[in-house]
C-alpha positions as CSV (number, residue, x, y, z in Angstrom):
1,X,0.0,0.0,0.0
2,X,1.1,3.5,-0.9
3,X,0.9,6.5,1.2
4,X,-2.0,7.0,2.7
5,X,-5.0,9.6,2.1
6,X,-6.2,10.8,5.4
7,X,-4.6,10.2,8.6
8,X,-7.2,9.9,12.2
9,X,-5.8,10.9,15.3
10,X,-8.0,9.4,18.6
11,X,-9.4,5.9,18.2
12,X,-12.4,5.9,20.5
13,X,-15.3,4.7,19.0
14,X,-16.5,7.5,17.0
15,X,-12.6,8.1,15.3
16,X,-12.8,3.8,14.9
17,X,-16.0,4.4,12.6
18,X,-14.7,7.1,11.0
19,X,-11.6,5.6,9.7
20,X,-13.7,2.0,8.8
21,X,-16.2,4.2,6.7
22,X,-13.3,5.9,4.7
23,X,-11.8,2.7,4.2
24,X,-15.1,0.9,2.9
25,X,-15.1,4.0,0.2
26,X,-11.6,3.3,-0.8
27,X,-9.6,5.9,0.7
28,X,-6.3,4.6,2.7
29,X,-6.1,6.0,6.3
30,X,-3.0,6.3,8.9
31,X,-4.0,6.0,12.1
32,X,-2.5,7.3,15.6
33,X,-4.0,7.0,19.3
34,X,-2.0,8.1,22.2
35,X,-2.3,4.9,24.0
36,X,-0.3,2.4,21.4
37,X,-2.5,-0.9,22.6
38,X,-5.6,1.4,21.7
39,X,-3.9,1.2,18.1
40,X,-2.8,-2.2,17.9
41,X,-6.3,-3.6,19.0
42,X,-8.0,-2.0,16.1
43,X,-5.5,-3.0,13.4
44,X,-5.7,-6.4,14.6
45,X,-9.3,-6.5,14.9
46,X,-12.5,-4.4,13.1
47,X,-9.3,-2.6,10.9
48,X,-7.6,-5.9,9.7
49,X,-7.7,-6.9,6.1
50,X,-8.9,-3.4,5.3
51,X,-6.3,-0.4,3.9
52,X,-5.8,0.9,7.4
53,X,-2.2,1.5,8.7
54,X,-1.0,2.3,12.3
55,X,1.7,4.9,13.5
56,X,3.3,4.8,17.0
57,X,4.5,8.1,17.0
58,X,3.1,11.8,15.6
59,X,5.7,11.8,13.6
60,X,5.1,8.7,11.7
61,X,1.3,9.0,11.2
62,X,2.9,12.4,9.2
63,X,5.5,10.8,7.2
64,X,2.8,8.0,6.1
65,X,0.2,11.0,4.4
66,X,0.3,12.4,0.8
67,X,0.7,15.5,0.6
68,X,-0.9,18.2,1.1
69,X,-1.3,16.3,4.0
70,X,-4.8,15.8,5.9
71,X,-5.2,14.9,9.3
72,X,-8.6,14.6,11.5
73,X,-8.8,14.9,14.7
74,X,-11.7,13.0,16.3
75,X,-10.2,13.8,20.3
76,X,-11.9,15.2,23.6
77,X,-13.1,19.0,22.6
78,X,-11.2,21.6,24.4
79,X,-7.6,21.9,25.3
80,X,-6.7,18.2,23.8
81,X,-7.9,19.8,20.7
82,X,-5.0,22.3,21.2
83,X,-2.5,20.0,22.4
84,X,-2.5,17.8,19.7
85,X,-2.4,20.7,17.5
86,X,0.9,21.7,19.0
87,X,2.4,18.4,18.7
88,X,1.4,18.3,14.9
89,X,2.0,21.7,13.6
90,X,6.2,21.3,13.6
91,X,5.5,18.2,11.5
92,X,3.4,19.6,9.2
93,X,4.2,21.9,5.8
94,X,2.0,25.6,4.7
95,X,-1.0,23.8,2.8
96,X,-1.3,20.6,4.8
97,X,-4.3,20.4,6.6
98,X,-6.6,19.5,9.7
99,X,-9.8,18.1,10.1
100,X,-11.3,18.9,13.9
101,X,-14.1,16.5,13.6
102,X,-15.1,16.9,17.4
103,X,-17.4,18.8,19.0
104,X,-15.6,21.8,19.4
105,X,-17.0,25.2,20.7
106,X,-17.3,27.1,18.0
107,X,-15.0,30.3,19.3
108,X,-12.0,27.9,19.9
109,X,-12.2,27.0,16.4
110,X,-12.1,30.1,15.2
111,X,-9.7,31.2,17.0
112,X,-7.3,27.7,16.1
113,X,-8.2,28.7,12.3
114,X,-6.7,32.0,13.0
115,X,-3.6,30.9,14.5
116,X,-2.8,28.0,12.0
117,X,-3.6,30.3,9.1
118,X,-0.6,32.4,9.8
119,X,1.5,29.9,9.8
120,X,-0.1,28.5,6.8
121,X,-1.5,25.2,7.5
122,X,-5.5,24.8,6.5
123,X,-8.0,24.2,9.5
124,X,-11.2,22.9,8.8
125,X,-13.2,22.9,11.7
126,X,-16.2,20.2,11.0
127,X,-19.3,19.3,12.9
128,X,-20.2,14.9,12.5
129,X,-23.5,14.1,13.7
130,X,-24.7,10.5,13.9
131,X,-23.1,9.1,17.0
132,X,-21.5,5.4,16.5
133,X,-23.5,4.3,13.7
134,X,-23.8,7.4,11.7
135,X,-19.8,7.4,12.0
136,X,-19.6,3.6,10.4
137,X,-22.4,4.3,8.1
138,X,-22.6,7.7,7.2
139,X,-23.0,10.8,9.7
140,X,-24.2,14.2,8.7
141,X,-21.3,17.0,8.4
142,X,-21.0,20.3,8.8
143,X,-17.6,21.2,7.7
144,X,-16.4,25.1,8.4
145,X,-13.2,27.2,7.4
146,X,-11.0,28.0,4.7
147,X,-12.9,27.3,1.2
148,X,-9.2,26.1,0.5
149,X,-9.6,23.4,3.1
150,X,-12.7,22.6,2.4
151,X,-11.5,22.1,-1.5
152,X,-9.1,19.5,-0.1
153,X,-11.2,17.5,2.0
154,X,-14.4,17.5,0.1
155,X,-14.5,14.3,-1.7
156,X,-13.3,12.3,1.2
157,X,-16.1,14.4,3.9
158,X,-18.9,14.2,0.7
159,X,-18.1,10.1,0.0
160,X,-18.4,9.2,4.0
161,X,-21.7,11.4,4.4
162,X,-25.3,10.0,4.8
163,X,-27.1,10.6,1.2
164,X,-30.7,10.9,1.4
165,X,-32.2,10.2,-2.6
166,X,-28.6,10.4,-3.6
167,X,-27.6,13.8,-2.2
168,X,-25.0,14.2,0.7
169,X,-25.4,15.3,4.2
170,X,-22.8,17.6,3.5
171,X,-21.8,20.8,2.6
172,X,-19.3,23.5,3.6
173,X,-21.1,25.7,5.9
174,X,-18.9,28.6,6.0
175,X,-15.7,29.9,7.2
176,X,-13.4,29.9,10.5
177,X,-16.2,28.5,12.9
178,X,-19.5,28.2,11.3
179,X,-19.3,24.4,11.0
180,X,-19.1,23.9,15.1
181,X,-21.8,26.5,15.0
182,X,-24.2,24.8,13.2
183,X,-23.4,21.5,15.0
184,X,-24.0,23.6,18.1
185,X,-26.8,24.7,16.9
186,X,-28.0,21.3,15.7
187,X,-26.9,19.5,19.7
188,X,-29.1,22.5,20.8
189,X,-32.6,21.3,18.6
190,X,-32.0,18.0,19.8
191,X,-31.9,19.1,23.3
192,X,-35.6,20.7,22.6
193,X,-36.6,17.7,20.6
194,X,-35.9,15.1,22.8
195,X,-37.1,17.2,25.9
196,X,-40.6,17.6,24.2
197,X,-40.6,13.8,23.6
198,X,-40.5,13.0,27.3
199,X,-43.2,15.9,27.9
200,X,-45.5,13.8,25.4
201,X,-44.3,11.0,27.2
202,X,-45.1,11.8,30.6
203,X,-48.2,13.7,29.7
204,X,-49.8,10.3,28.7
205,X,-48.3,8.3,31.3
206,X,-49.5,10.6,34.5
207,X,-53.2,11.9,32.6
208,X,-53.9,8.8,31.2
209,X,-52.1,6.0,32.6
210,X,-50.7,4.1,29.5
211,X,-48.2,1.7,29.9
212,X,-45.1,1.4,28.4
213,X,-46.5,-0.8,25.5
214,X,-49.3,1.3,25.1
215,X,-47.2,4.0,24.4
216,X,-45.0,2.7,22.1
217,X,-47.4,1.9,19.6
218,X,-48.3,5.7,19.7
219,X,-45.2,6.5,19.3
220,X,-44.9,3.9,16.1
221,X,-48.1,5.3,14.8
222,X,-46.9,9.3,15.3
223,X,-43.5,8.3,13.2
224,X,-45.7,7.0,9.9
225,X,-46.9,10.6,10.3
226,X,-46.3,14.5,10.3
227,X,-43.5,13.7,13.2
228,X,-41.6,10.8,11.3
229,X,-38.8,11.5,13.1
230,X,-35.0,9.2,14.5
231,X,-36.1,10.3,17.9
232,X,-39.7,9.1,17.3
233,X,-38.5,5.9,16.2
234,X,-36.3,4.8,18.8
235,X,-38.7,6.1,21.5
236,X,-41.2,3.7,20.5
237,X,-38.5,1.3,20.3
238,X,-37.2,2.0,23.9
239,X,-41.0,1.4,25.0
240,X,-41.0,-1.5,24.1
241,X,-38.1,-2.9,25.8
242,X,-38.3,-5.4,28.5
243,X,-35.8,-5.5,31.6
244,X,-34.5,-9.1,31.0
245,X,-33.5,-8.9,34.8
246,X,-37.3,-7.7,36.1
247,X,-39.9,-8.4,33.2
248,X,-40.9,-4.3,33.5
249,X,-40.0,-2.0,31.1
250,X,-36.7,-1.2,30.6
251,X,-37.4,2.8,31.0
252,X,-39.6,2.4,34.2
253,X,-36.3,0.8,36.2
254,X,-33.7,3.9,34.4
255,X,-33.1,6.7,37.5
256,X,-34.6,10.0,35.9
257,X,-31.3,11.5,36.0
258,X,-30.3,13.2,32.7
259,X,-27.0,13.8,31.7
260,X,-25.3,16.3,29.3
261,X,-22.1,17.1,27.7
262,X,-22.5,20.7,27.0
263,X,-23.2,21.9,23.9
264,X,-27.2,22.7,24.6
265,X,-25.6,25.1,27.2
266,X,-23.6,26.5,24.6
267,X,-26.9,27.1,22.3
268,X,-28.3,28.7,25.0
269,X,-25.3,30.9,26.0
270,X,-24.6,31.8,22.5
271,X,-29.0,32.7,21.9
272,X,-28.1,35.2,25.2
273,X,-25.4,36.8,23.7
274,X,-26.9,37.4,20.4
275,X,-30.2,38.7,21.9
276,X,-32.5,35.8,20.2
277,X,-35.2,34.4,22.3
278,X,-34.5,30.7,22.3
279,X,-36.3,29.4,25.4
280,X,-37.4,25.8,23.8
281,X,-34.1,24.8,23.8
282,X,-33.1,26.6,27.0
283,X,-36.0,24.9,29.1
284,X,-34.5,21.6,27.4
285,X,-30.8,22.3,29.3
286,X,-32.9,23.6,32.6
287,X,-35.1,20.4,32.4
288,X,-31.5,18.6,32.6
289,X,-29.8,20.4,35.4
290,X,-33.3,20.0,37.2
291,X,-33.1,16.3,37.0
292,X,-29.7,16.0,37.5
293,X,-30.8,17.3,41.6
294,X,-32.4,14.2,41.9
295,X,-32.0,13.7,45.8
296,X,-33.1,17.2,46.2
297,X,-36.6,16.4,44.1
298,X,-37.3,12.7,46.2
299,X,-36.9,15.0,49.6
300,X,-39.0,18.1,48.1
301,X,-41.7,15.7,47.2
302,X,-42.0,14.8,51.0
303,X,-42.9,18.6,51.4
304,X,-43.9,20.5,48.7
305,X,-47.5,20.0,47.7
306,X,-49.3,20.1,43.9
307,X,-52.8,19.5,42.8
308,X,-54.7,16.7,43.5
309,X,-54.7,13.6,41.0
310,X,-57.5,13.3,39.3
311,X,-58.6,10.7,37.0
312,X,-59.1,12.0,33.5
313,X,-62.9,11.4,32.2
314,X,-62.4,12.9,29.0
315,X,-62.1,10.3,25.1
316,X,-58.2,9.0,25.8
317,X,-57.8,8.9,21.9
318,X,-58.9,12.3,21.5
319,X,-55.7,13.7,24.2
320,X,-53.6,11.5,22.5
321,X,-54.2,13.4,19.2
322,X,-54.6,16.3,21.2
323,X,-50.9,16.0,22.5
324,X,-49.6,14.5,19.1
325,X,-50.3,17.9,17.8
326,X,-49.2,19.9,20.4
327,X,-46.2,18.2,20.4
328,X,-45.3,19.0,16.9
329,X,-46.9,22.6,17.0
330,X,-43.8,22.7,20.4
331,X,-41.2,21.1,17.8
332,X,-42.2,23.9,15.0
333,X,-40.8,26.9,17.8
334,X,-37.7,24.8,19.0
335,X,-36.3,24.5,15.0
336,X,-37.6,28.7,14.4
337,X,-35.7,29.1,17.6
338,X,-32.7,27.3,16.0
339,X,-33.0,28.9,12.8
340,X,-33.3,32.3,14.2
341,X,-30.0,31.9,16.1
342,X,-28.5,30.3,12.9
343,X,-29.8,34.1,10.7
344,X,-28.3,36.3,13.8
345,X,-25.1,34.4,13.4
346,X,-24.5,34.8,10.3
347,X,-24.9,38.6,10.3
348,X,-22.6,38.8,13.7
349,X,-20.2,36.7,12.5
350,X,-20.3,37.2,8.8
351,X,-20.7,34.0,7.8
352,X,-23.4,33.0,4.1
353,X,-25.1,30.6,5.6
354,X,-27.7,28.8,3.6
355,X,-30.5,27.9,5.7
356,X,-32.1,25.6,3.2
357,X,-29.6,23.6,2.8
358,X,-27.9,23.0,6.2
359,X,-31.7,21.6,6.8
360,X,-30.7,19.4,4.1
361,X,-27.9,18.0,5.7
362,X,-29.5,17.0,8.9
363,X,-32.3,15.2,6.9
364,X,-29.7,11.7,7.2
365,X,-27.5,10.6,9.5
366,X,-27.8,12.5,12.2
367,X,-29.8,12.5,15.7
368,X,-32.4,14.8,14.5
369,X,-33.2,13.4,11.2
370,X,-36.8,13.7,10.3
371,X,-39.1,14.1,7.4
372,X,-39.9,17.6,8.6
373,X,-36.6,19.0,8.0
374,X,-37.8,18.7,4.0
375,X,-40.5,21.1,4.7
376,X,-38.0,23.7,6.2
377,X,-35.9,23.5,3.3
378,X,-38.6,23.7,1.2
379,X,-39.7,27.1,3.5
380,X,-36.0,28.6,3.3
381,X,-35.9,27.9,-0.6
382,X,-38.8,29.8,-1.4
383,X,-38.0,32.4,0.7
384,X,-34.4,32.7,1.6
385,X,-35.0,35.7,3.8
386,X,-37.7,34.0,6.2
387,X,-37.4,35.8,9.0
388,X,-39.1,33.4,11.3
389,X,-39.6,29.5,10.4
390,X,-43.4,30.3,11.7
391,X,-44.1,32.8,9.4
392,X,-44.0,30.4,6.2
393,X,-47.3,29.5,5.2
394,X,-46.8,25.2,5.8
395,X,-46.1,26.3,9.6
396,X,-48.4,29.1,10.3
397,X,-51.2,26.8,8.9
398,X,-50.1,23.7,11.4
399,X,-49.7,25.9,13.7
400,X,-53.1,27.5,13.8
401,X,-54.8,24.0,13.5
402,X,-53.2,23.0,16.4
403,X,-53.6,25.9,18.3
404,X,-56.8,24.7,20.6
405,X,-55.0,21.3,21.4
406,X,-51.8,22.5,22.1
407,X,-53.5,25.2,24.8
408,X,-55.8,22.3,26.3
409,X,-52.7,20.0,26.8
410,X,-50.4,22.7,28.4
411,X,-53.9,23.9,30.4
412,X,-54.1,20.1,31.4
413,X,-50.8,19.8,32.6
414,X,-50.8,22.8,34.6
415,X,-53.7,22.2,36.3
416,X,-52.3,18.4,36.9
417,X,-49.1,19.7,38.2
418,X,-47.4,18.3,35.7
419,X,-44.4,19.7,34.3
420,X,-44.0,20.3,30.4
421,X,-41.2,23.2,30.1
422,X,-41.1,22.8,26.2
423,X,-44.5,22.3,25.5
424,X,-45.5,25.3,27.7
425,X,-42.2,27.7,26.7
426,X,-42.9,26.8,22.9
427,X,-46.7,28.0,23.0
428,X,-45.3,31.3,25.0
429,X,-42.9,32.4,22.3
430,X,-45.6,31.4,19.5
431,X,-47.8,34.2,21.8
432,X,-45.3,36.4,21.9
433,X,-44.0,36.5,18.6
434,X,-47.3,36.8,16.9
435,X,-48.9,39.6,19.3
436,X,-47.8,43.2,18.0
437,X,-47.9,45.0,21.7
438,X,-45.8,43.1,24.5
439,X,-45.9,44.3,28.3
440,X,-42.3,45.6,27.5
441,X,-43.6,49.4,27.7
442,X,-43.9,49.2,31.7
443,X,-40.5,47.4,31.8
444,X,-38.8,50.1,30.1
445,X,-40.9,52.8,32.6
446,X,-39.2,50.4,35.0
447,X,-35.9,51.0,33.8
448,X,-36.1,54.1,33.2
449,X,-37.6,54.9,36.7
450,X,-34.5,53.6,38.7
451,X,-31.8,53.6,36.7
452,X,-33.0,56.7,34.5
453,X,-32.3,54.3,31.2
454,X,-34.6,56.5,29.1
455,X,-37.4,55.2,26.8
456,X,-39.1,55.5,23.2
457,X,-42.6,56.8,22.4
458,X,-44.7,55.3,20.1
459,X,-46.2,58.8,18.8
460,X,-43.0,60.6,18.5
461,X,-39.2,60.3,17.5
462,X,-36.8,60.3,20.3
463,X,-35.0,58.6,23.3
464,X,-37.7,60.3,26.9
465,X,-36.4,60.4,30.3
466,X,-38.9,61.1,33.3
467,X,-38.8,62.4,36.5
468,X,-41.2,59.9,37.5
469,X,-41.0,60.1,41.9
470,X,-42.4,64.1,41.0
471,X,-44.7,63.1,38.1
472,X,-46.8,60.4,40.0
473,X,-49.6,61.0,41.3
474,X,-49.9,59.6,45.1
């Protein structure tokens, strides 16, 4: 075997797939993984027989690539990113390039593009979504950075993508760190999706009592639907799993502890510096860190009292429709929240990003992958400056039919005590969004009445301050 096309750097499971999906399209990949055993294991196992070669040093994995070299790094985001970088950049030549296929915050990577740029290497930092599967059999990706980068590693990143009726999950995004911020942006919708799935969930488990089985053929009979969806699928899958060790459903026996690796927070971080109202999502991270108190919750529920339970004496099909629709009325508002964040950043950051399309990308491959993304590109390509994913005419008409359900079901839950963060914050930024007069007038008075912050007026041009404390009358 010659020299080889790509080298990988980090052989966890992820990098493993990675490197066995570029081989099975006929590329030959150099491999390296700080712990030598890690390296030997694979080439003597799932990499054996195939055009996969191992290096024991930095140095060697180098020496092994074509040039201009390409290397991908598929290590722990943050400063492993860097020191590997550090390691590699004495070895490497202006024009060789590197792949950071992790999930990288977005402002490191542009700031390691920077850096590498002056001293001439190409850095290509490139959101994979998919998890271990998607890796082995095609993941969506979001590459972002040089267009010259991206020219060099586009037919490997475009062969190894999902293809959905023959086109690729992939696409360069834009440059320096738009591709980590669309993965960002992508972790943060599944935060919202998945949180509004366990809403559904639990709103038919508490109201009406279905079991487990129940429930998953709901959830089999929603995904042949409008909400086709991964993360429909595998919930009714999950429901239907027996605990081989108790005969109960597998979920009912899992501690309702959630965990999370971050990059929801960062959606939500980033929505709060931009200014763009993204609470779907950011109720999705809260619902998290709630759970995540566990101890705290079993001891509160000792003390803190709620609503009676009542048994529900309404048509159980008719809720179940009823919450089918405001479930993907909730899901509508997560993805406009996404999108809006995705608009903002581009103008902040002056990146071209095509809406239509990266909705294209997630359609395959990835953890969000749904038939509804279709309908979004179909919204951005009519209308390319959409300035809300509501205001297309598909949307605003589902959302209007489903208006009266989606109020009963978060009316319901309410008045059950039941928590439904997503559902409930969903249908308050659908409210505020589509009323033209806010309550914001008497906040400004507010501000401007103890920290003299000054105000508009509706009837004439201007920035108003006012003595209020001499103005008022007592």
């Amino acid at each position: 075997m010659g020299k080889s096309d790509i080298g990988l750097i980090g052989l966890a499971v992820m990098g493993q797939n990675l490197v066995l999906n570029m081989a099975s399209h006929g590329y030959n990949v150099a491999v390296y993984n700080r712990t030598t055993s890690k390296t030997e294991e694979f080439l003597a196992g799932p990499a054996k027989g195939k055009p996969i070669v191992g290096a024991s040093t930095l140095k060697e994995l180098v020496d092994q690539l074509e040039r201009p070299r390409k290397v991908m790094l598929m290590v722990q985001a943050g400063k492993a990113v860097d020191a590997v970088i550090a390691d590699l950049v004495p070895l490497l030549e202006p024009g060789d390039l590197i792949i950071d296929g992790g999930n990288s915050y977005f402002k490191d990577t542009r700031r390691r593009a920077q850096e590498l740029a002056e001293k001439g290497i190409l850095y290509l930092g490139t959101g994979i979504s998919g998890g271990e599967e998607g890796a082995l059999k095609g993941p969506s990706i979001m590459p972002g950075g040089d267009e010259a980068a991206w020219e060099l590693a586009k037919s490997i990143l475009i062969d190894i993508s999902a293809k959905v009726n023959g086109e690729p999950c992939c696409a360069y995004i834009g440059a320096d760190g738009a591709g980590h911020f669309v993965k960002m942006v992508h972790n943060g919708i599944e935060y919202g999706d998945m949180q509004l799935i366990c809403e559904a969930y639990f709103l038919m488990q508490e109201v009406l009592g279905l079991s487990a089985g129940e429930m998953s053929r709901i959830f089999r009979r929603w995904n042949e639907g409008d909400l086709q969806s991964y993360l429909i699928e595998i919930t009714g899958d999950i429901l239907a799993t027996e605990d081989p060790k108790t005969g109960k459903p597998l979920v009912d026996v899992i501690k309702d502890e959630a965990g999370q690796k971050g990059t929801g927070k960062w959606t939500s971080q980033e929505a709060l510096d931009l200014g763009v109202g993204a609470p779907t999502i950011t109720e999705a991270v809260f619902a998290r860190c709630l759970s995540a108190i566990r101890d705290e919750r079993v001891a509160a529920a000792k003390v803190l009292e709620g609503p009676g339970k009542e048994t529900y004496d309404g048509d159980p099909e008719e809720l179940v429709e009823a919450i089918g629709s405001a479930l993907y009325a909730a899901k509508i508002c997560s993805y406009a929240q996404g999108f809006a964040l995705l608009s903002e950043a581009a103008k902040v950051y002056g990146w071209r990003l095509n809406l239509g399309e990266i909705a294209s990308l997630w359609r395959g491959g990835c953890i969000i992958r749904a038939q509804f993304l279709d309908r979004i590109r179909e919204a951005y390509d009519k209308n390319p400056d959409l300035k809300n994913l509501m205001l297309d005419p598909y949307f605003r008409d589902v959302l209007h039919r489903a208006q009266s359900a989606w109020r009963r079901v978060v009316s319901l839950a309410a008045l059950g005590g039941i928590p439904v963060p997503g559902f409930s914050s969903a249908l308050a930024y659908y409210d505020q969004y589509r009323l033209a007069r806010l309550p914001a007038n008497l906040l400004q008075a507010q501000r401007d009445y103890f920290g003299a912050h000054t105000y508009q007026r509706l009837d004439e041009e201007g920035v108003f301050h006012t003595e209020w404390t001499s103005l008022a009358k007592r």
